[in-house]
C-alpha positions in Angstrom: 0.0 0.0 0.0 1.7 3.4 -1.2 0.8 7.0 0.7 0.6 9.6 -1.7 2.2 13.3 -0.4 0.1 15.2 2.1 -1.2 18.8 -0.4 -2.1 21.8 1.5 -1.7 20.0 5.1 -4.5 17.7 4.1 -3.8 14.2 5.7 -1.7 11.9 3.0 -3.8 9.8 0.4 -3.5 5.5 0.7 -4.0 4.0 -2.5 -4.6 0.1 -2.4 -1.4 -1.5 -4.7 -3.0 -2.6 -8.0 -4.4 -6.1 -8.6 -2.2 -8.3 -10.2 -3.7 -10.1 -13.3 -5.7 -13.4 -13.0 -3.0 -14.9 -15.0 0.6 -13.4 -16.3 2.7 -14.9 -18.9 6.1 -13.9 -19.4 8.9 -15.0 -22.0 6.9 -18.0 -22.8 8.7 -20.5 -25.3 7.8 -23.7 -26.9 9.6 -25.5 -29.4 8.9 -28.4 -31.6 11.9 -29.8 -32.8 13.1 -27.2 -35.0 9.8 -25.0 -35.0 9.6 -22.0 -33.0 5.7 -22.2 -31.7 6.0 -19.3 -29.0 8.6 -17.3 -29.0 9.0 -14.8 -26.1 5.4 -14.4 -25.3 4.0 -12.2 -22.9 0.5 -11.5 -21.8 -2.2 -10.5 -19.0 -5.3 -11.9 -18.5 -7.3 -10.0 -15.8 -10.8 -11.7 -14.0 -14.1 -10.4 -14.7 -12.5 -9.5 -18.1 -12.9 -10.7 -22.1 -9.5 -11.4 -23.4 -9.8 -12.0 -27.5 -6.7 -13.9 -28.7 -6.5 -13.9 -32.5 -4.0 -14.6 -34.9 -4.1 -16.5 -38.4 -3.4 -19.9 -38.9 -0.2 -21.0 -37.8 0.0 -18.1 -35.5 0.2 -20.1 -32.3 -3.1 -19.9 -30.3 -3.7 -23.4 -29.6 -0.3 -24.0 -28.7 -0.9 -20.9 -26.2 -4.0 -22.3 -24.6 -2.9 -25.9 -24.4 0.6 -24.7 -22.7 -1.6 -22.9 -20.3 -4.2 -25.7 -20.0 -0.8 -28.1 -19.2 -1.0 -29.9 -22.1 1.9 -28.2 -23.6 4.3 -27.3 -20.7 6.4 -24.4 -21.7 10.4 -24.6 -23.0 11.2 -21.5 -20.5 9.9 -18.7 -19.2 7.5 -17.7 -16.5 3.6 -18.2 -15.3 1.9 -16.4 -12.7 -1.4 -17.0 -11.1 -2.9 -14.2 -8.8 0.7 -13.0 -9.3 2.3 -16.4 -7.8 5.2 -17.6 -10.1 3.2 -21.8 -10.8 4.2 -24.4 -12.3 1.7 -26.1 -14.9 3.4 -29.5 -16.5 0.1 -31.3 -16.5 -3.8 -30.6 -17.3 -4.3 -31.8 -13.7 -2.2 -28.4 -12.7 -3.8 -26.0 -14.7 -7.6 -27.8 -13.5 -6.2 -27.4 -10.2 -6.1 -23.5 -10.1 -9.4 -22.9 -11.6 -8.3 -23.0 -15.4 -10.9 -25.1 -18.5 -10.8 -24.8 -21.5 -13.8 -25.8 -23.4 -12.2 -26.8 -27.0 -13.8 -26.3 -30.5 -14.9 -30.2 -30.7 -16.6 -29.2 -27.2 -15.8 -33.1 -26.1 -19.5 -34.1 -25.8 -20.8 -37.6 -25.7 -24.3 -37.6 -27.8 -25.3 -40.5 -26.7 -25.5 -39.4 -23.0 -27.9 -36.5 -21.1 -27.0 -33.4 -20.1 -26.3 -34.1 -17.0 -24.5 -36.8 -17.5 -21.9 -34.9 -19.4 -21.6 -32.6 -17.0 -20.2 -34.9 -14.8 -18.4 -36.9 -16.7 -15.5 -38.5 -15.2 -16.6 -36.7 -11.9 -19.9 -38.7 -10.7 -20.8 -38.1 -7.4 -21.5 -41.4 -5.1 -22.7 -42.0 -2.2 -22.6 -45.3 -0.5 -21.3 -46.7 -3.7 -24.6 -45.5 -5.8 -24.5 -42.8 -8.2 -26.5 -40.2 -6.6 -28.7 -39.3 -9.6 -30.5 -36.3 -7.6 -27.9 -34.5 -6.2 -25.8 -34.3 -10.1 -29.5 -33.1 -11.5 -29.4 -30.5 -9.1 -26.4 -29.2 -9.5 -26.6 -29.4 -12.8 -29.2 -27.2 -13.3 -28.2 -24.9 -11.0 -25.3 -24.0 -13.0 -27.5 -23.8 -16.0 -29.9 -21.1 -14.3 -27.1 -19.1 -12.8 -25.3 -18.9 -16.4 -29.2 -18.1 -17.5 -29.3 -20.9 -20.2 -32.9 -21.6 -20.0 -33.1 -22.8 -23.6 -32.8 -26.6 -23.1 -36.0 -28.4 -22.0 -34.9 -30.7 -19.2 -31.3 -31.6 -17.6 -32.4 -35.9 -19.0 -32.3 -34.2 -23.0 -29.9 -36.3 -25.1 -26.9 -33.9 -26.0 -27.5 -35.3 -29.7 -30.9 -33.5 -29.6 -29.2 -29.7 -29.0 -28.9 -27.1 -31.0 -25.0 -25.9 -31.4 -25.7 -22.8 -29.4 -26.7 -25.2 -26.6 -24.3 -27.6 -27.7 -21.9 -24.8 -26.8 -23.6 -23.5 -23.3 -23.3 -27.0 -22.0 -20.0 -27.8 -22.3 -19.2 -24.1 -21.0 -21.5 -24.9 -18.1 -19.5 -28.2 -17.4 -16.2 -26.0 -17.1 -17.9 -23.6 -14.5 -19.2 -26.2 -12.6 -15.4 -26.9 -11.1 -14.8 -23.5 -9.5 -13.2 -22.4 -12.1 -11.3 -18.5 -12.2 -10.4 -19.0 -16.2 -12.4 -20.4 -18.9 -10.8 -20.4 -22.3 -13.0 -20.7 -24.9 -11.5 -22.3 -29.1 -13.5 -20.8 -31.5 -17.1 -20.8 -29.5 -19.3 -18.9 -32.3 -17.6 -21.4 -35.1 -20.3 -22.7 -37.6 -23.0 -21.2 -35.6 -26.2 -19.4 -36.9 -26.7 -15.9 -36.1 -29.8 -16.6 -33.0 -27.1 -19.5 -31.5 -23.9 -17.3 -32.0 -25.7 -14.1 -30.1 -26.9 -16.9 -27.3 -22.8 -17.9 -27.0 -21.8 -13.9 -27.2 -24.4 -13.5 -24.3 -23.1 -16.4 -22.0 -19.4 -15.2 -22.6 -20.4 -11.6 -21.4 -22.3 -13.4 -18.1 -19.2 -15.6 -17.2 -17.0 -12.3 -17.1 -19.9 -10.7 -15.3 -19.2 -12.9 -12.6 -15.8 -12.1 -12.1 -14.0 -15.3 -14.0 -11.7 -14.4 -16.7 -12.5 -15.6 -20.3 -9.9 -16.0 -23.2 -11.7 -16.3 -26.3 -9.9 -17.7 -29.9 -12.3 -16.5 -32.4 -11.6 -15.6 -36.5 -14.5 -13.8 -36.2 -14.0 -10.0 -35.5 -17.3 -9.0 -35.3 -17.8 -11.1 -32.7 -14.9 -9.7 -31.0 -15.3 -6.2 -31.2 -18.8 -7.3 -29.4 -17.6 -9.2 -26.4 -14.0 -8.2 -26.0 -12.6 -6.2 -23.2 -8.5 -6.5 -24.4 -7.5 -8.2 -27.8 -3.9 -9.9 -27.6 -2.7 -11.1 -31.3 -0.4 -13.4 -32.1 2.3 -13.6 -35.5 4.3 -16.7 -36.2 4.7 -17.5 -32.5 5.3 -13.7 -31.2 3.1 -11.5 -29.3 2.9 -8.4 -31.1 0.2 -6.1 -29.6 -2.1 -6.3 -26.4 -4.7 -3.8 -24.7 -7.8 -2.6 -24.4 -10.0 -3.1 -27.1 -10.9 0.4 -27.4 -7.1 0.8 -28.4 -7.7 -1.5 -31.8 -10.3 -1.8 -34.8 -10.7 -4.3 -37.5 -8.0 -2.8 -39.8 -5.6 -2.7 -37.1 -6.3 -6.3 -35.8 -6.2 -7.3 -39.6 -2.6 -5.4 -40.5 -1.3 -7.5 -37.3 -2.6 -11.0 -38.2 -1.6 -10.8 -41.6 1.9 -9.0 -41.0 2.8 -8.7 -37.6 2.9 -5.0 -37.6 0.3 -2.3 -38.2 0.9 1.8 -38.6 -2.5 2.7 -38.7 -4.2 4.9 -35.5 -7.3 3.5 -33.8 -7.8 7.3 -34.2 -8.0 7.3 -37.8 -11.5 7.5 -39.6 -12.4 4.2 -41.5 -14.9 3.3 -44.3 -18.4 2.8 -42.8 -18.7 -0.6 -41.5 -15.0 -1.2 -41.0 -15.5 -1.1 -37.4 -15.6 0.9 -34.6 -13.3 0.7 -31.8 -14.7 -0.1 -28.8 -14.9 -3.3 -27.4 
């Protein structure tokens, strides 16, 4: 806690020290034999917040999320959680400190419920018995509080949902684990326009509730809707993070494509090139 000088004989100002990010990365590197996946990368990801990470193909964003999800553990460099230097070498790690990622293939069985994915892996028993009421319950408690009320019943086959609720499932199966970080691969992907706004919706509630969501998305409309920072990624290399308000689409495009962008968030653009708030 720092005082700030006393002005005019008034009594000295406390400010609280700033919060440190949810999570903090810091000369991250991962090699593949001889390919360079990350290269130095750095980046904060603060709770209650929408972090956007883009880049094109090749870029490096699901070798990002999978180092941080402990499926890829990093070369060198540094992690921080709640500004703790971790260690994540395993899936188990990263589950351990409140991190899911929900993936693009969403890892649903369609032959089973609802609930039954939910807990998959994680039944709950009691005296050697699944106990069937206590998972419903749960279950659709974590539906109500993430306001999915689009499903008709907890016991509906996962083959029978829509992709939207394909989508709010497996992101309520990730929540239900007291999770701080939910990282989401391409969640609007091959989604109509009513499903994709139901996903932009649930995204925008998660941060509401203080977790902190990474988002991979090629879609920048989407972005520029949900998004409070954008961080993008060139062939392995960090090269811009902020705000949102601090991009627009041209910007975001000049840095996927190139790595490098001299335009000014600033600058007037064509009508519908994008505003740029976040």
């Amino acid at each position: 806690m720092s005082t700030q000088p006393s002005v005019n004989g008034a009594p000295p100002e406390v400010t609280a020290p700033a919060e440190p990010p949810l999570l903090s990365l810091r000369g991250l590197d991962k090699n593949f034999g001889p390919v360079q996946a990350l290269v130095g990368v750095n980046l904060d990801v603060p709770a209650g917040k929408v972090t956007a990470l883009l880049g094109d193909n090749g870029a490096g964003k699901s070798v990002l999320i999978k180092t941080i999800s402990g499926i890829h553990p990093p070369d060198s460099g540094e992690i921080f959680w709640e500004g703790r230097p971790v260690h994540i070498r395993a899936p188990k790690d990263s589950t351990a400190l409140g991190i899911n990622t929900v993936y693009q293939d969403l890892a649903l069985c369609d032959n089973l419920v609802i609930v039954q994915n939910m807990f998959l892996g994680r039944e709950r028993r009691q005296l050697g018995l699944l106990s069937e009421d206590d998972m419903e319950k749960a279950a659709a408690s974590t539906l109500s509080s993430l306001s999915v009320t689009t499903v008709r019943s907890i016991r509906q086959p996962v083959a029978s949902l829509s992709g939207g609720q394909r989508q709010s499932v497996a992101v309520a199966r990730a929540v239900m684990w007291n999770s701080k970080l939910v990282i989401m691969d391409e969640p609007t992907a091959a989604l109509g326009v009513a499903q994709t706004k139901m996903v932009v919706e649930l995204i925008e509630r998660l941060a509401s509730r203080g977790l902190a969501v990474i988002v991979i998305s090629h879609n920048l409309n989407d972005v520029f809707e949900v998004a409070d920072r954008i961080a993008v990624l060139y062939l392995g290399r960090m090269v811009a993070s902020g705000p949102a308000s601090e991009f627009n689409r041209q910007i975001v495009v000049d840095l996927m494509t190139t790595g490098a962008s001299s335009r000014s968030v600033q600058v007037a653009t064509s009508a519908g090139a994008g505003g740029s708030e976040g």
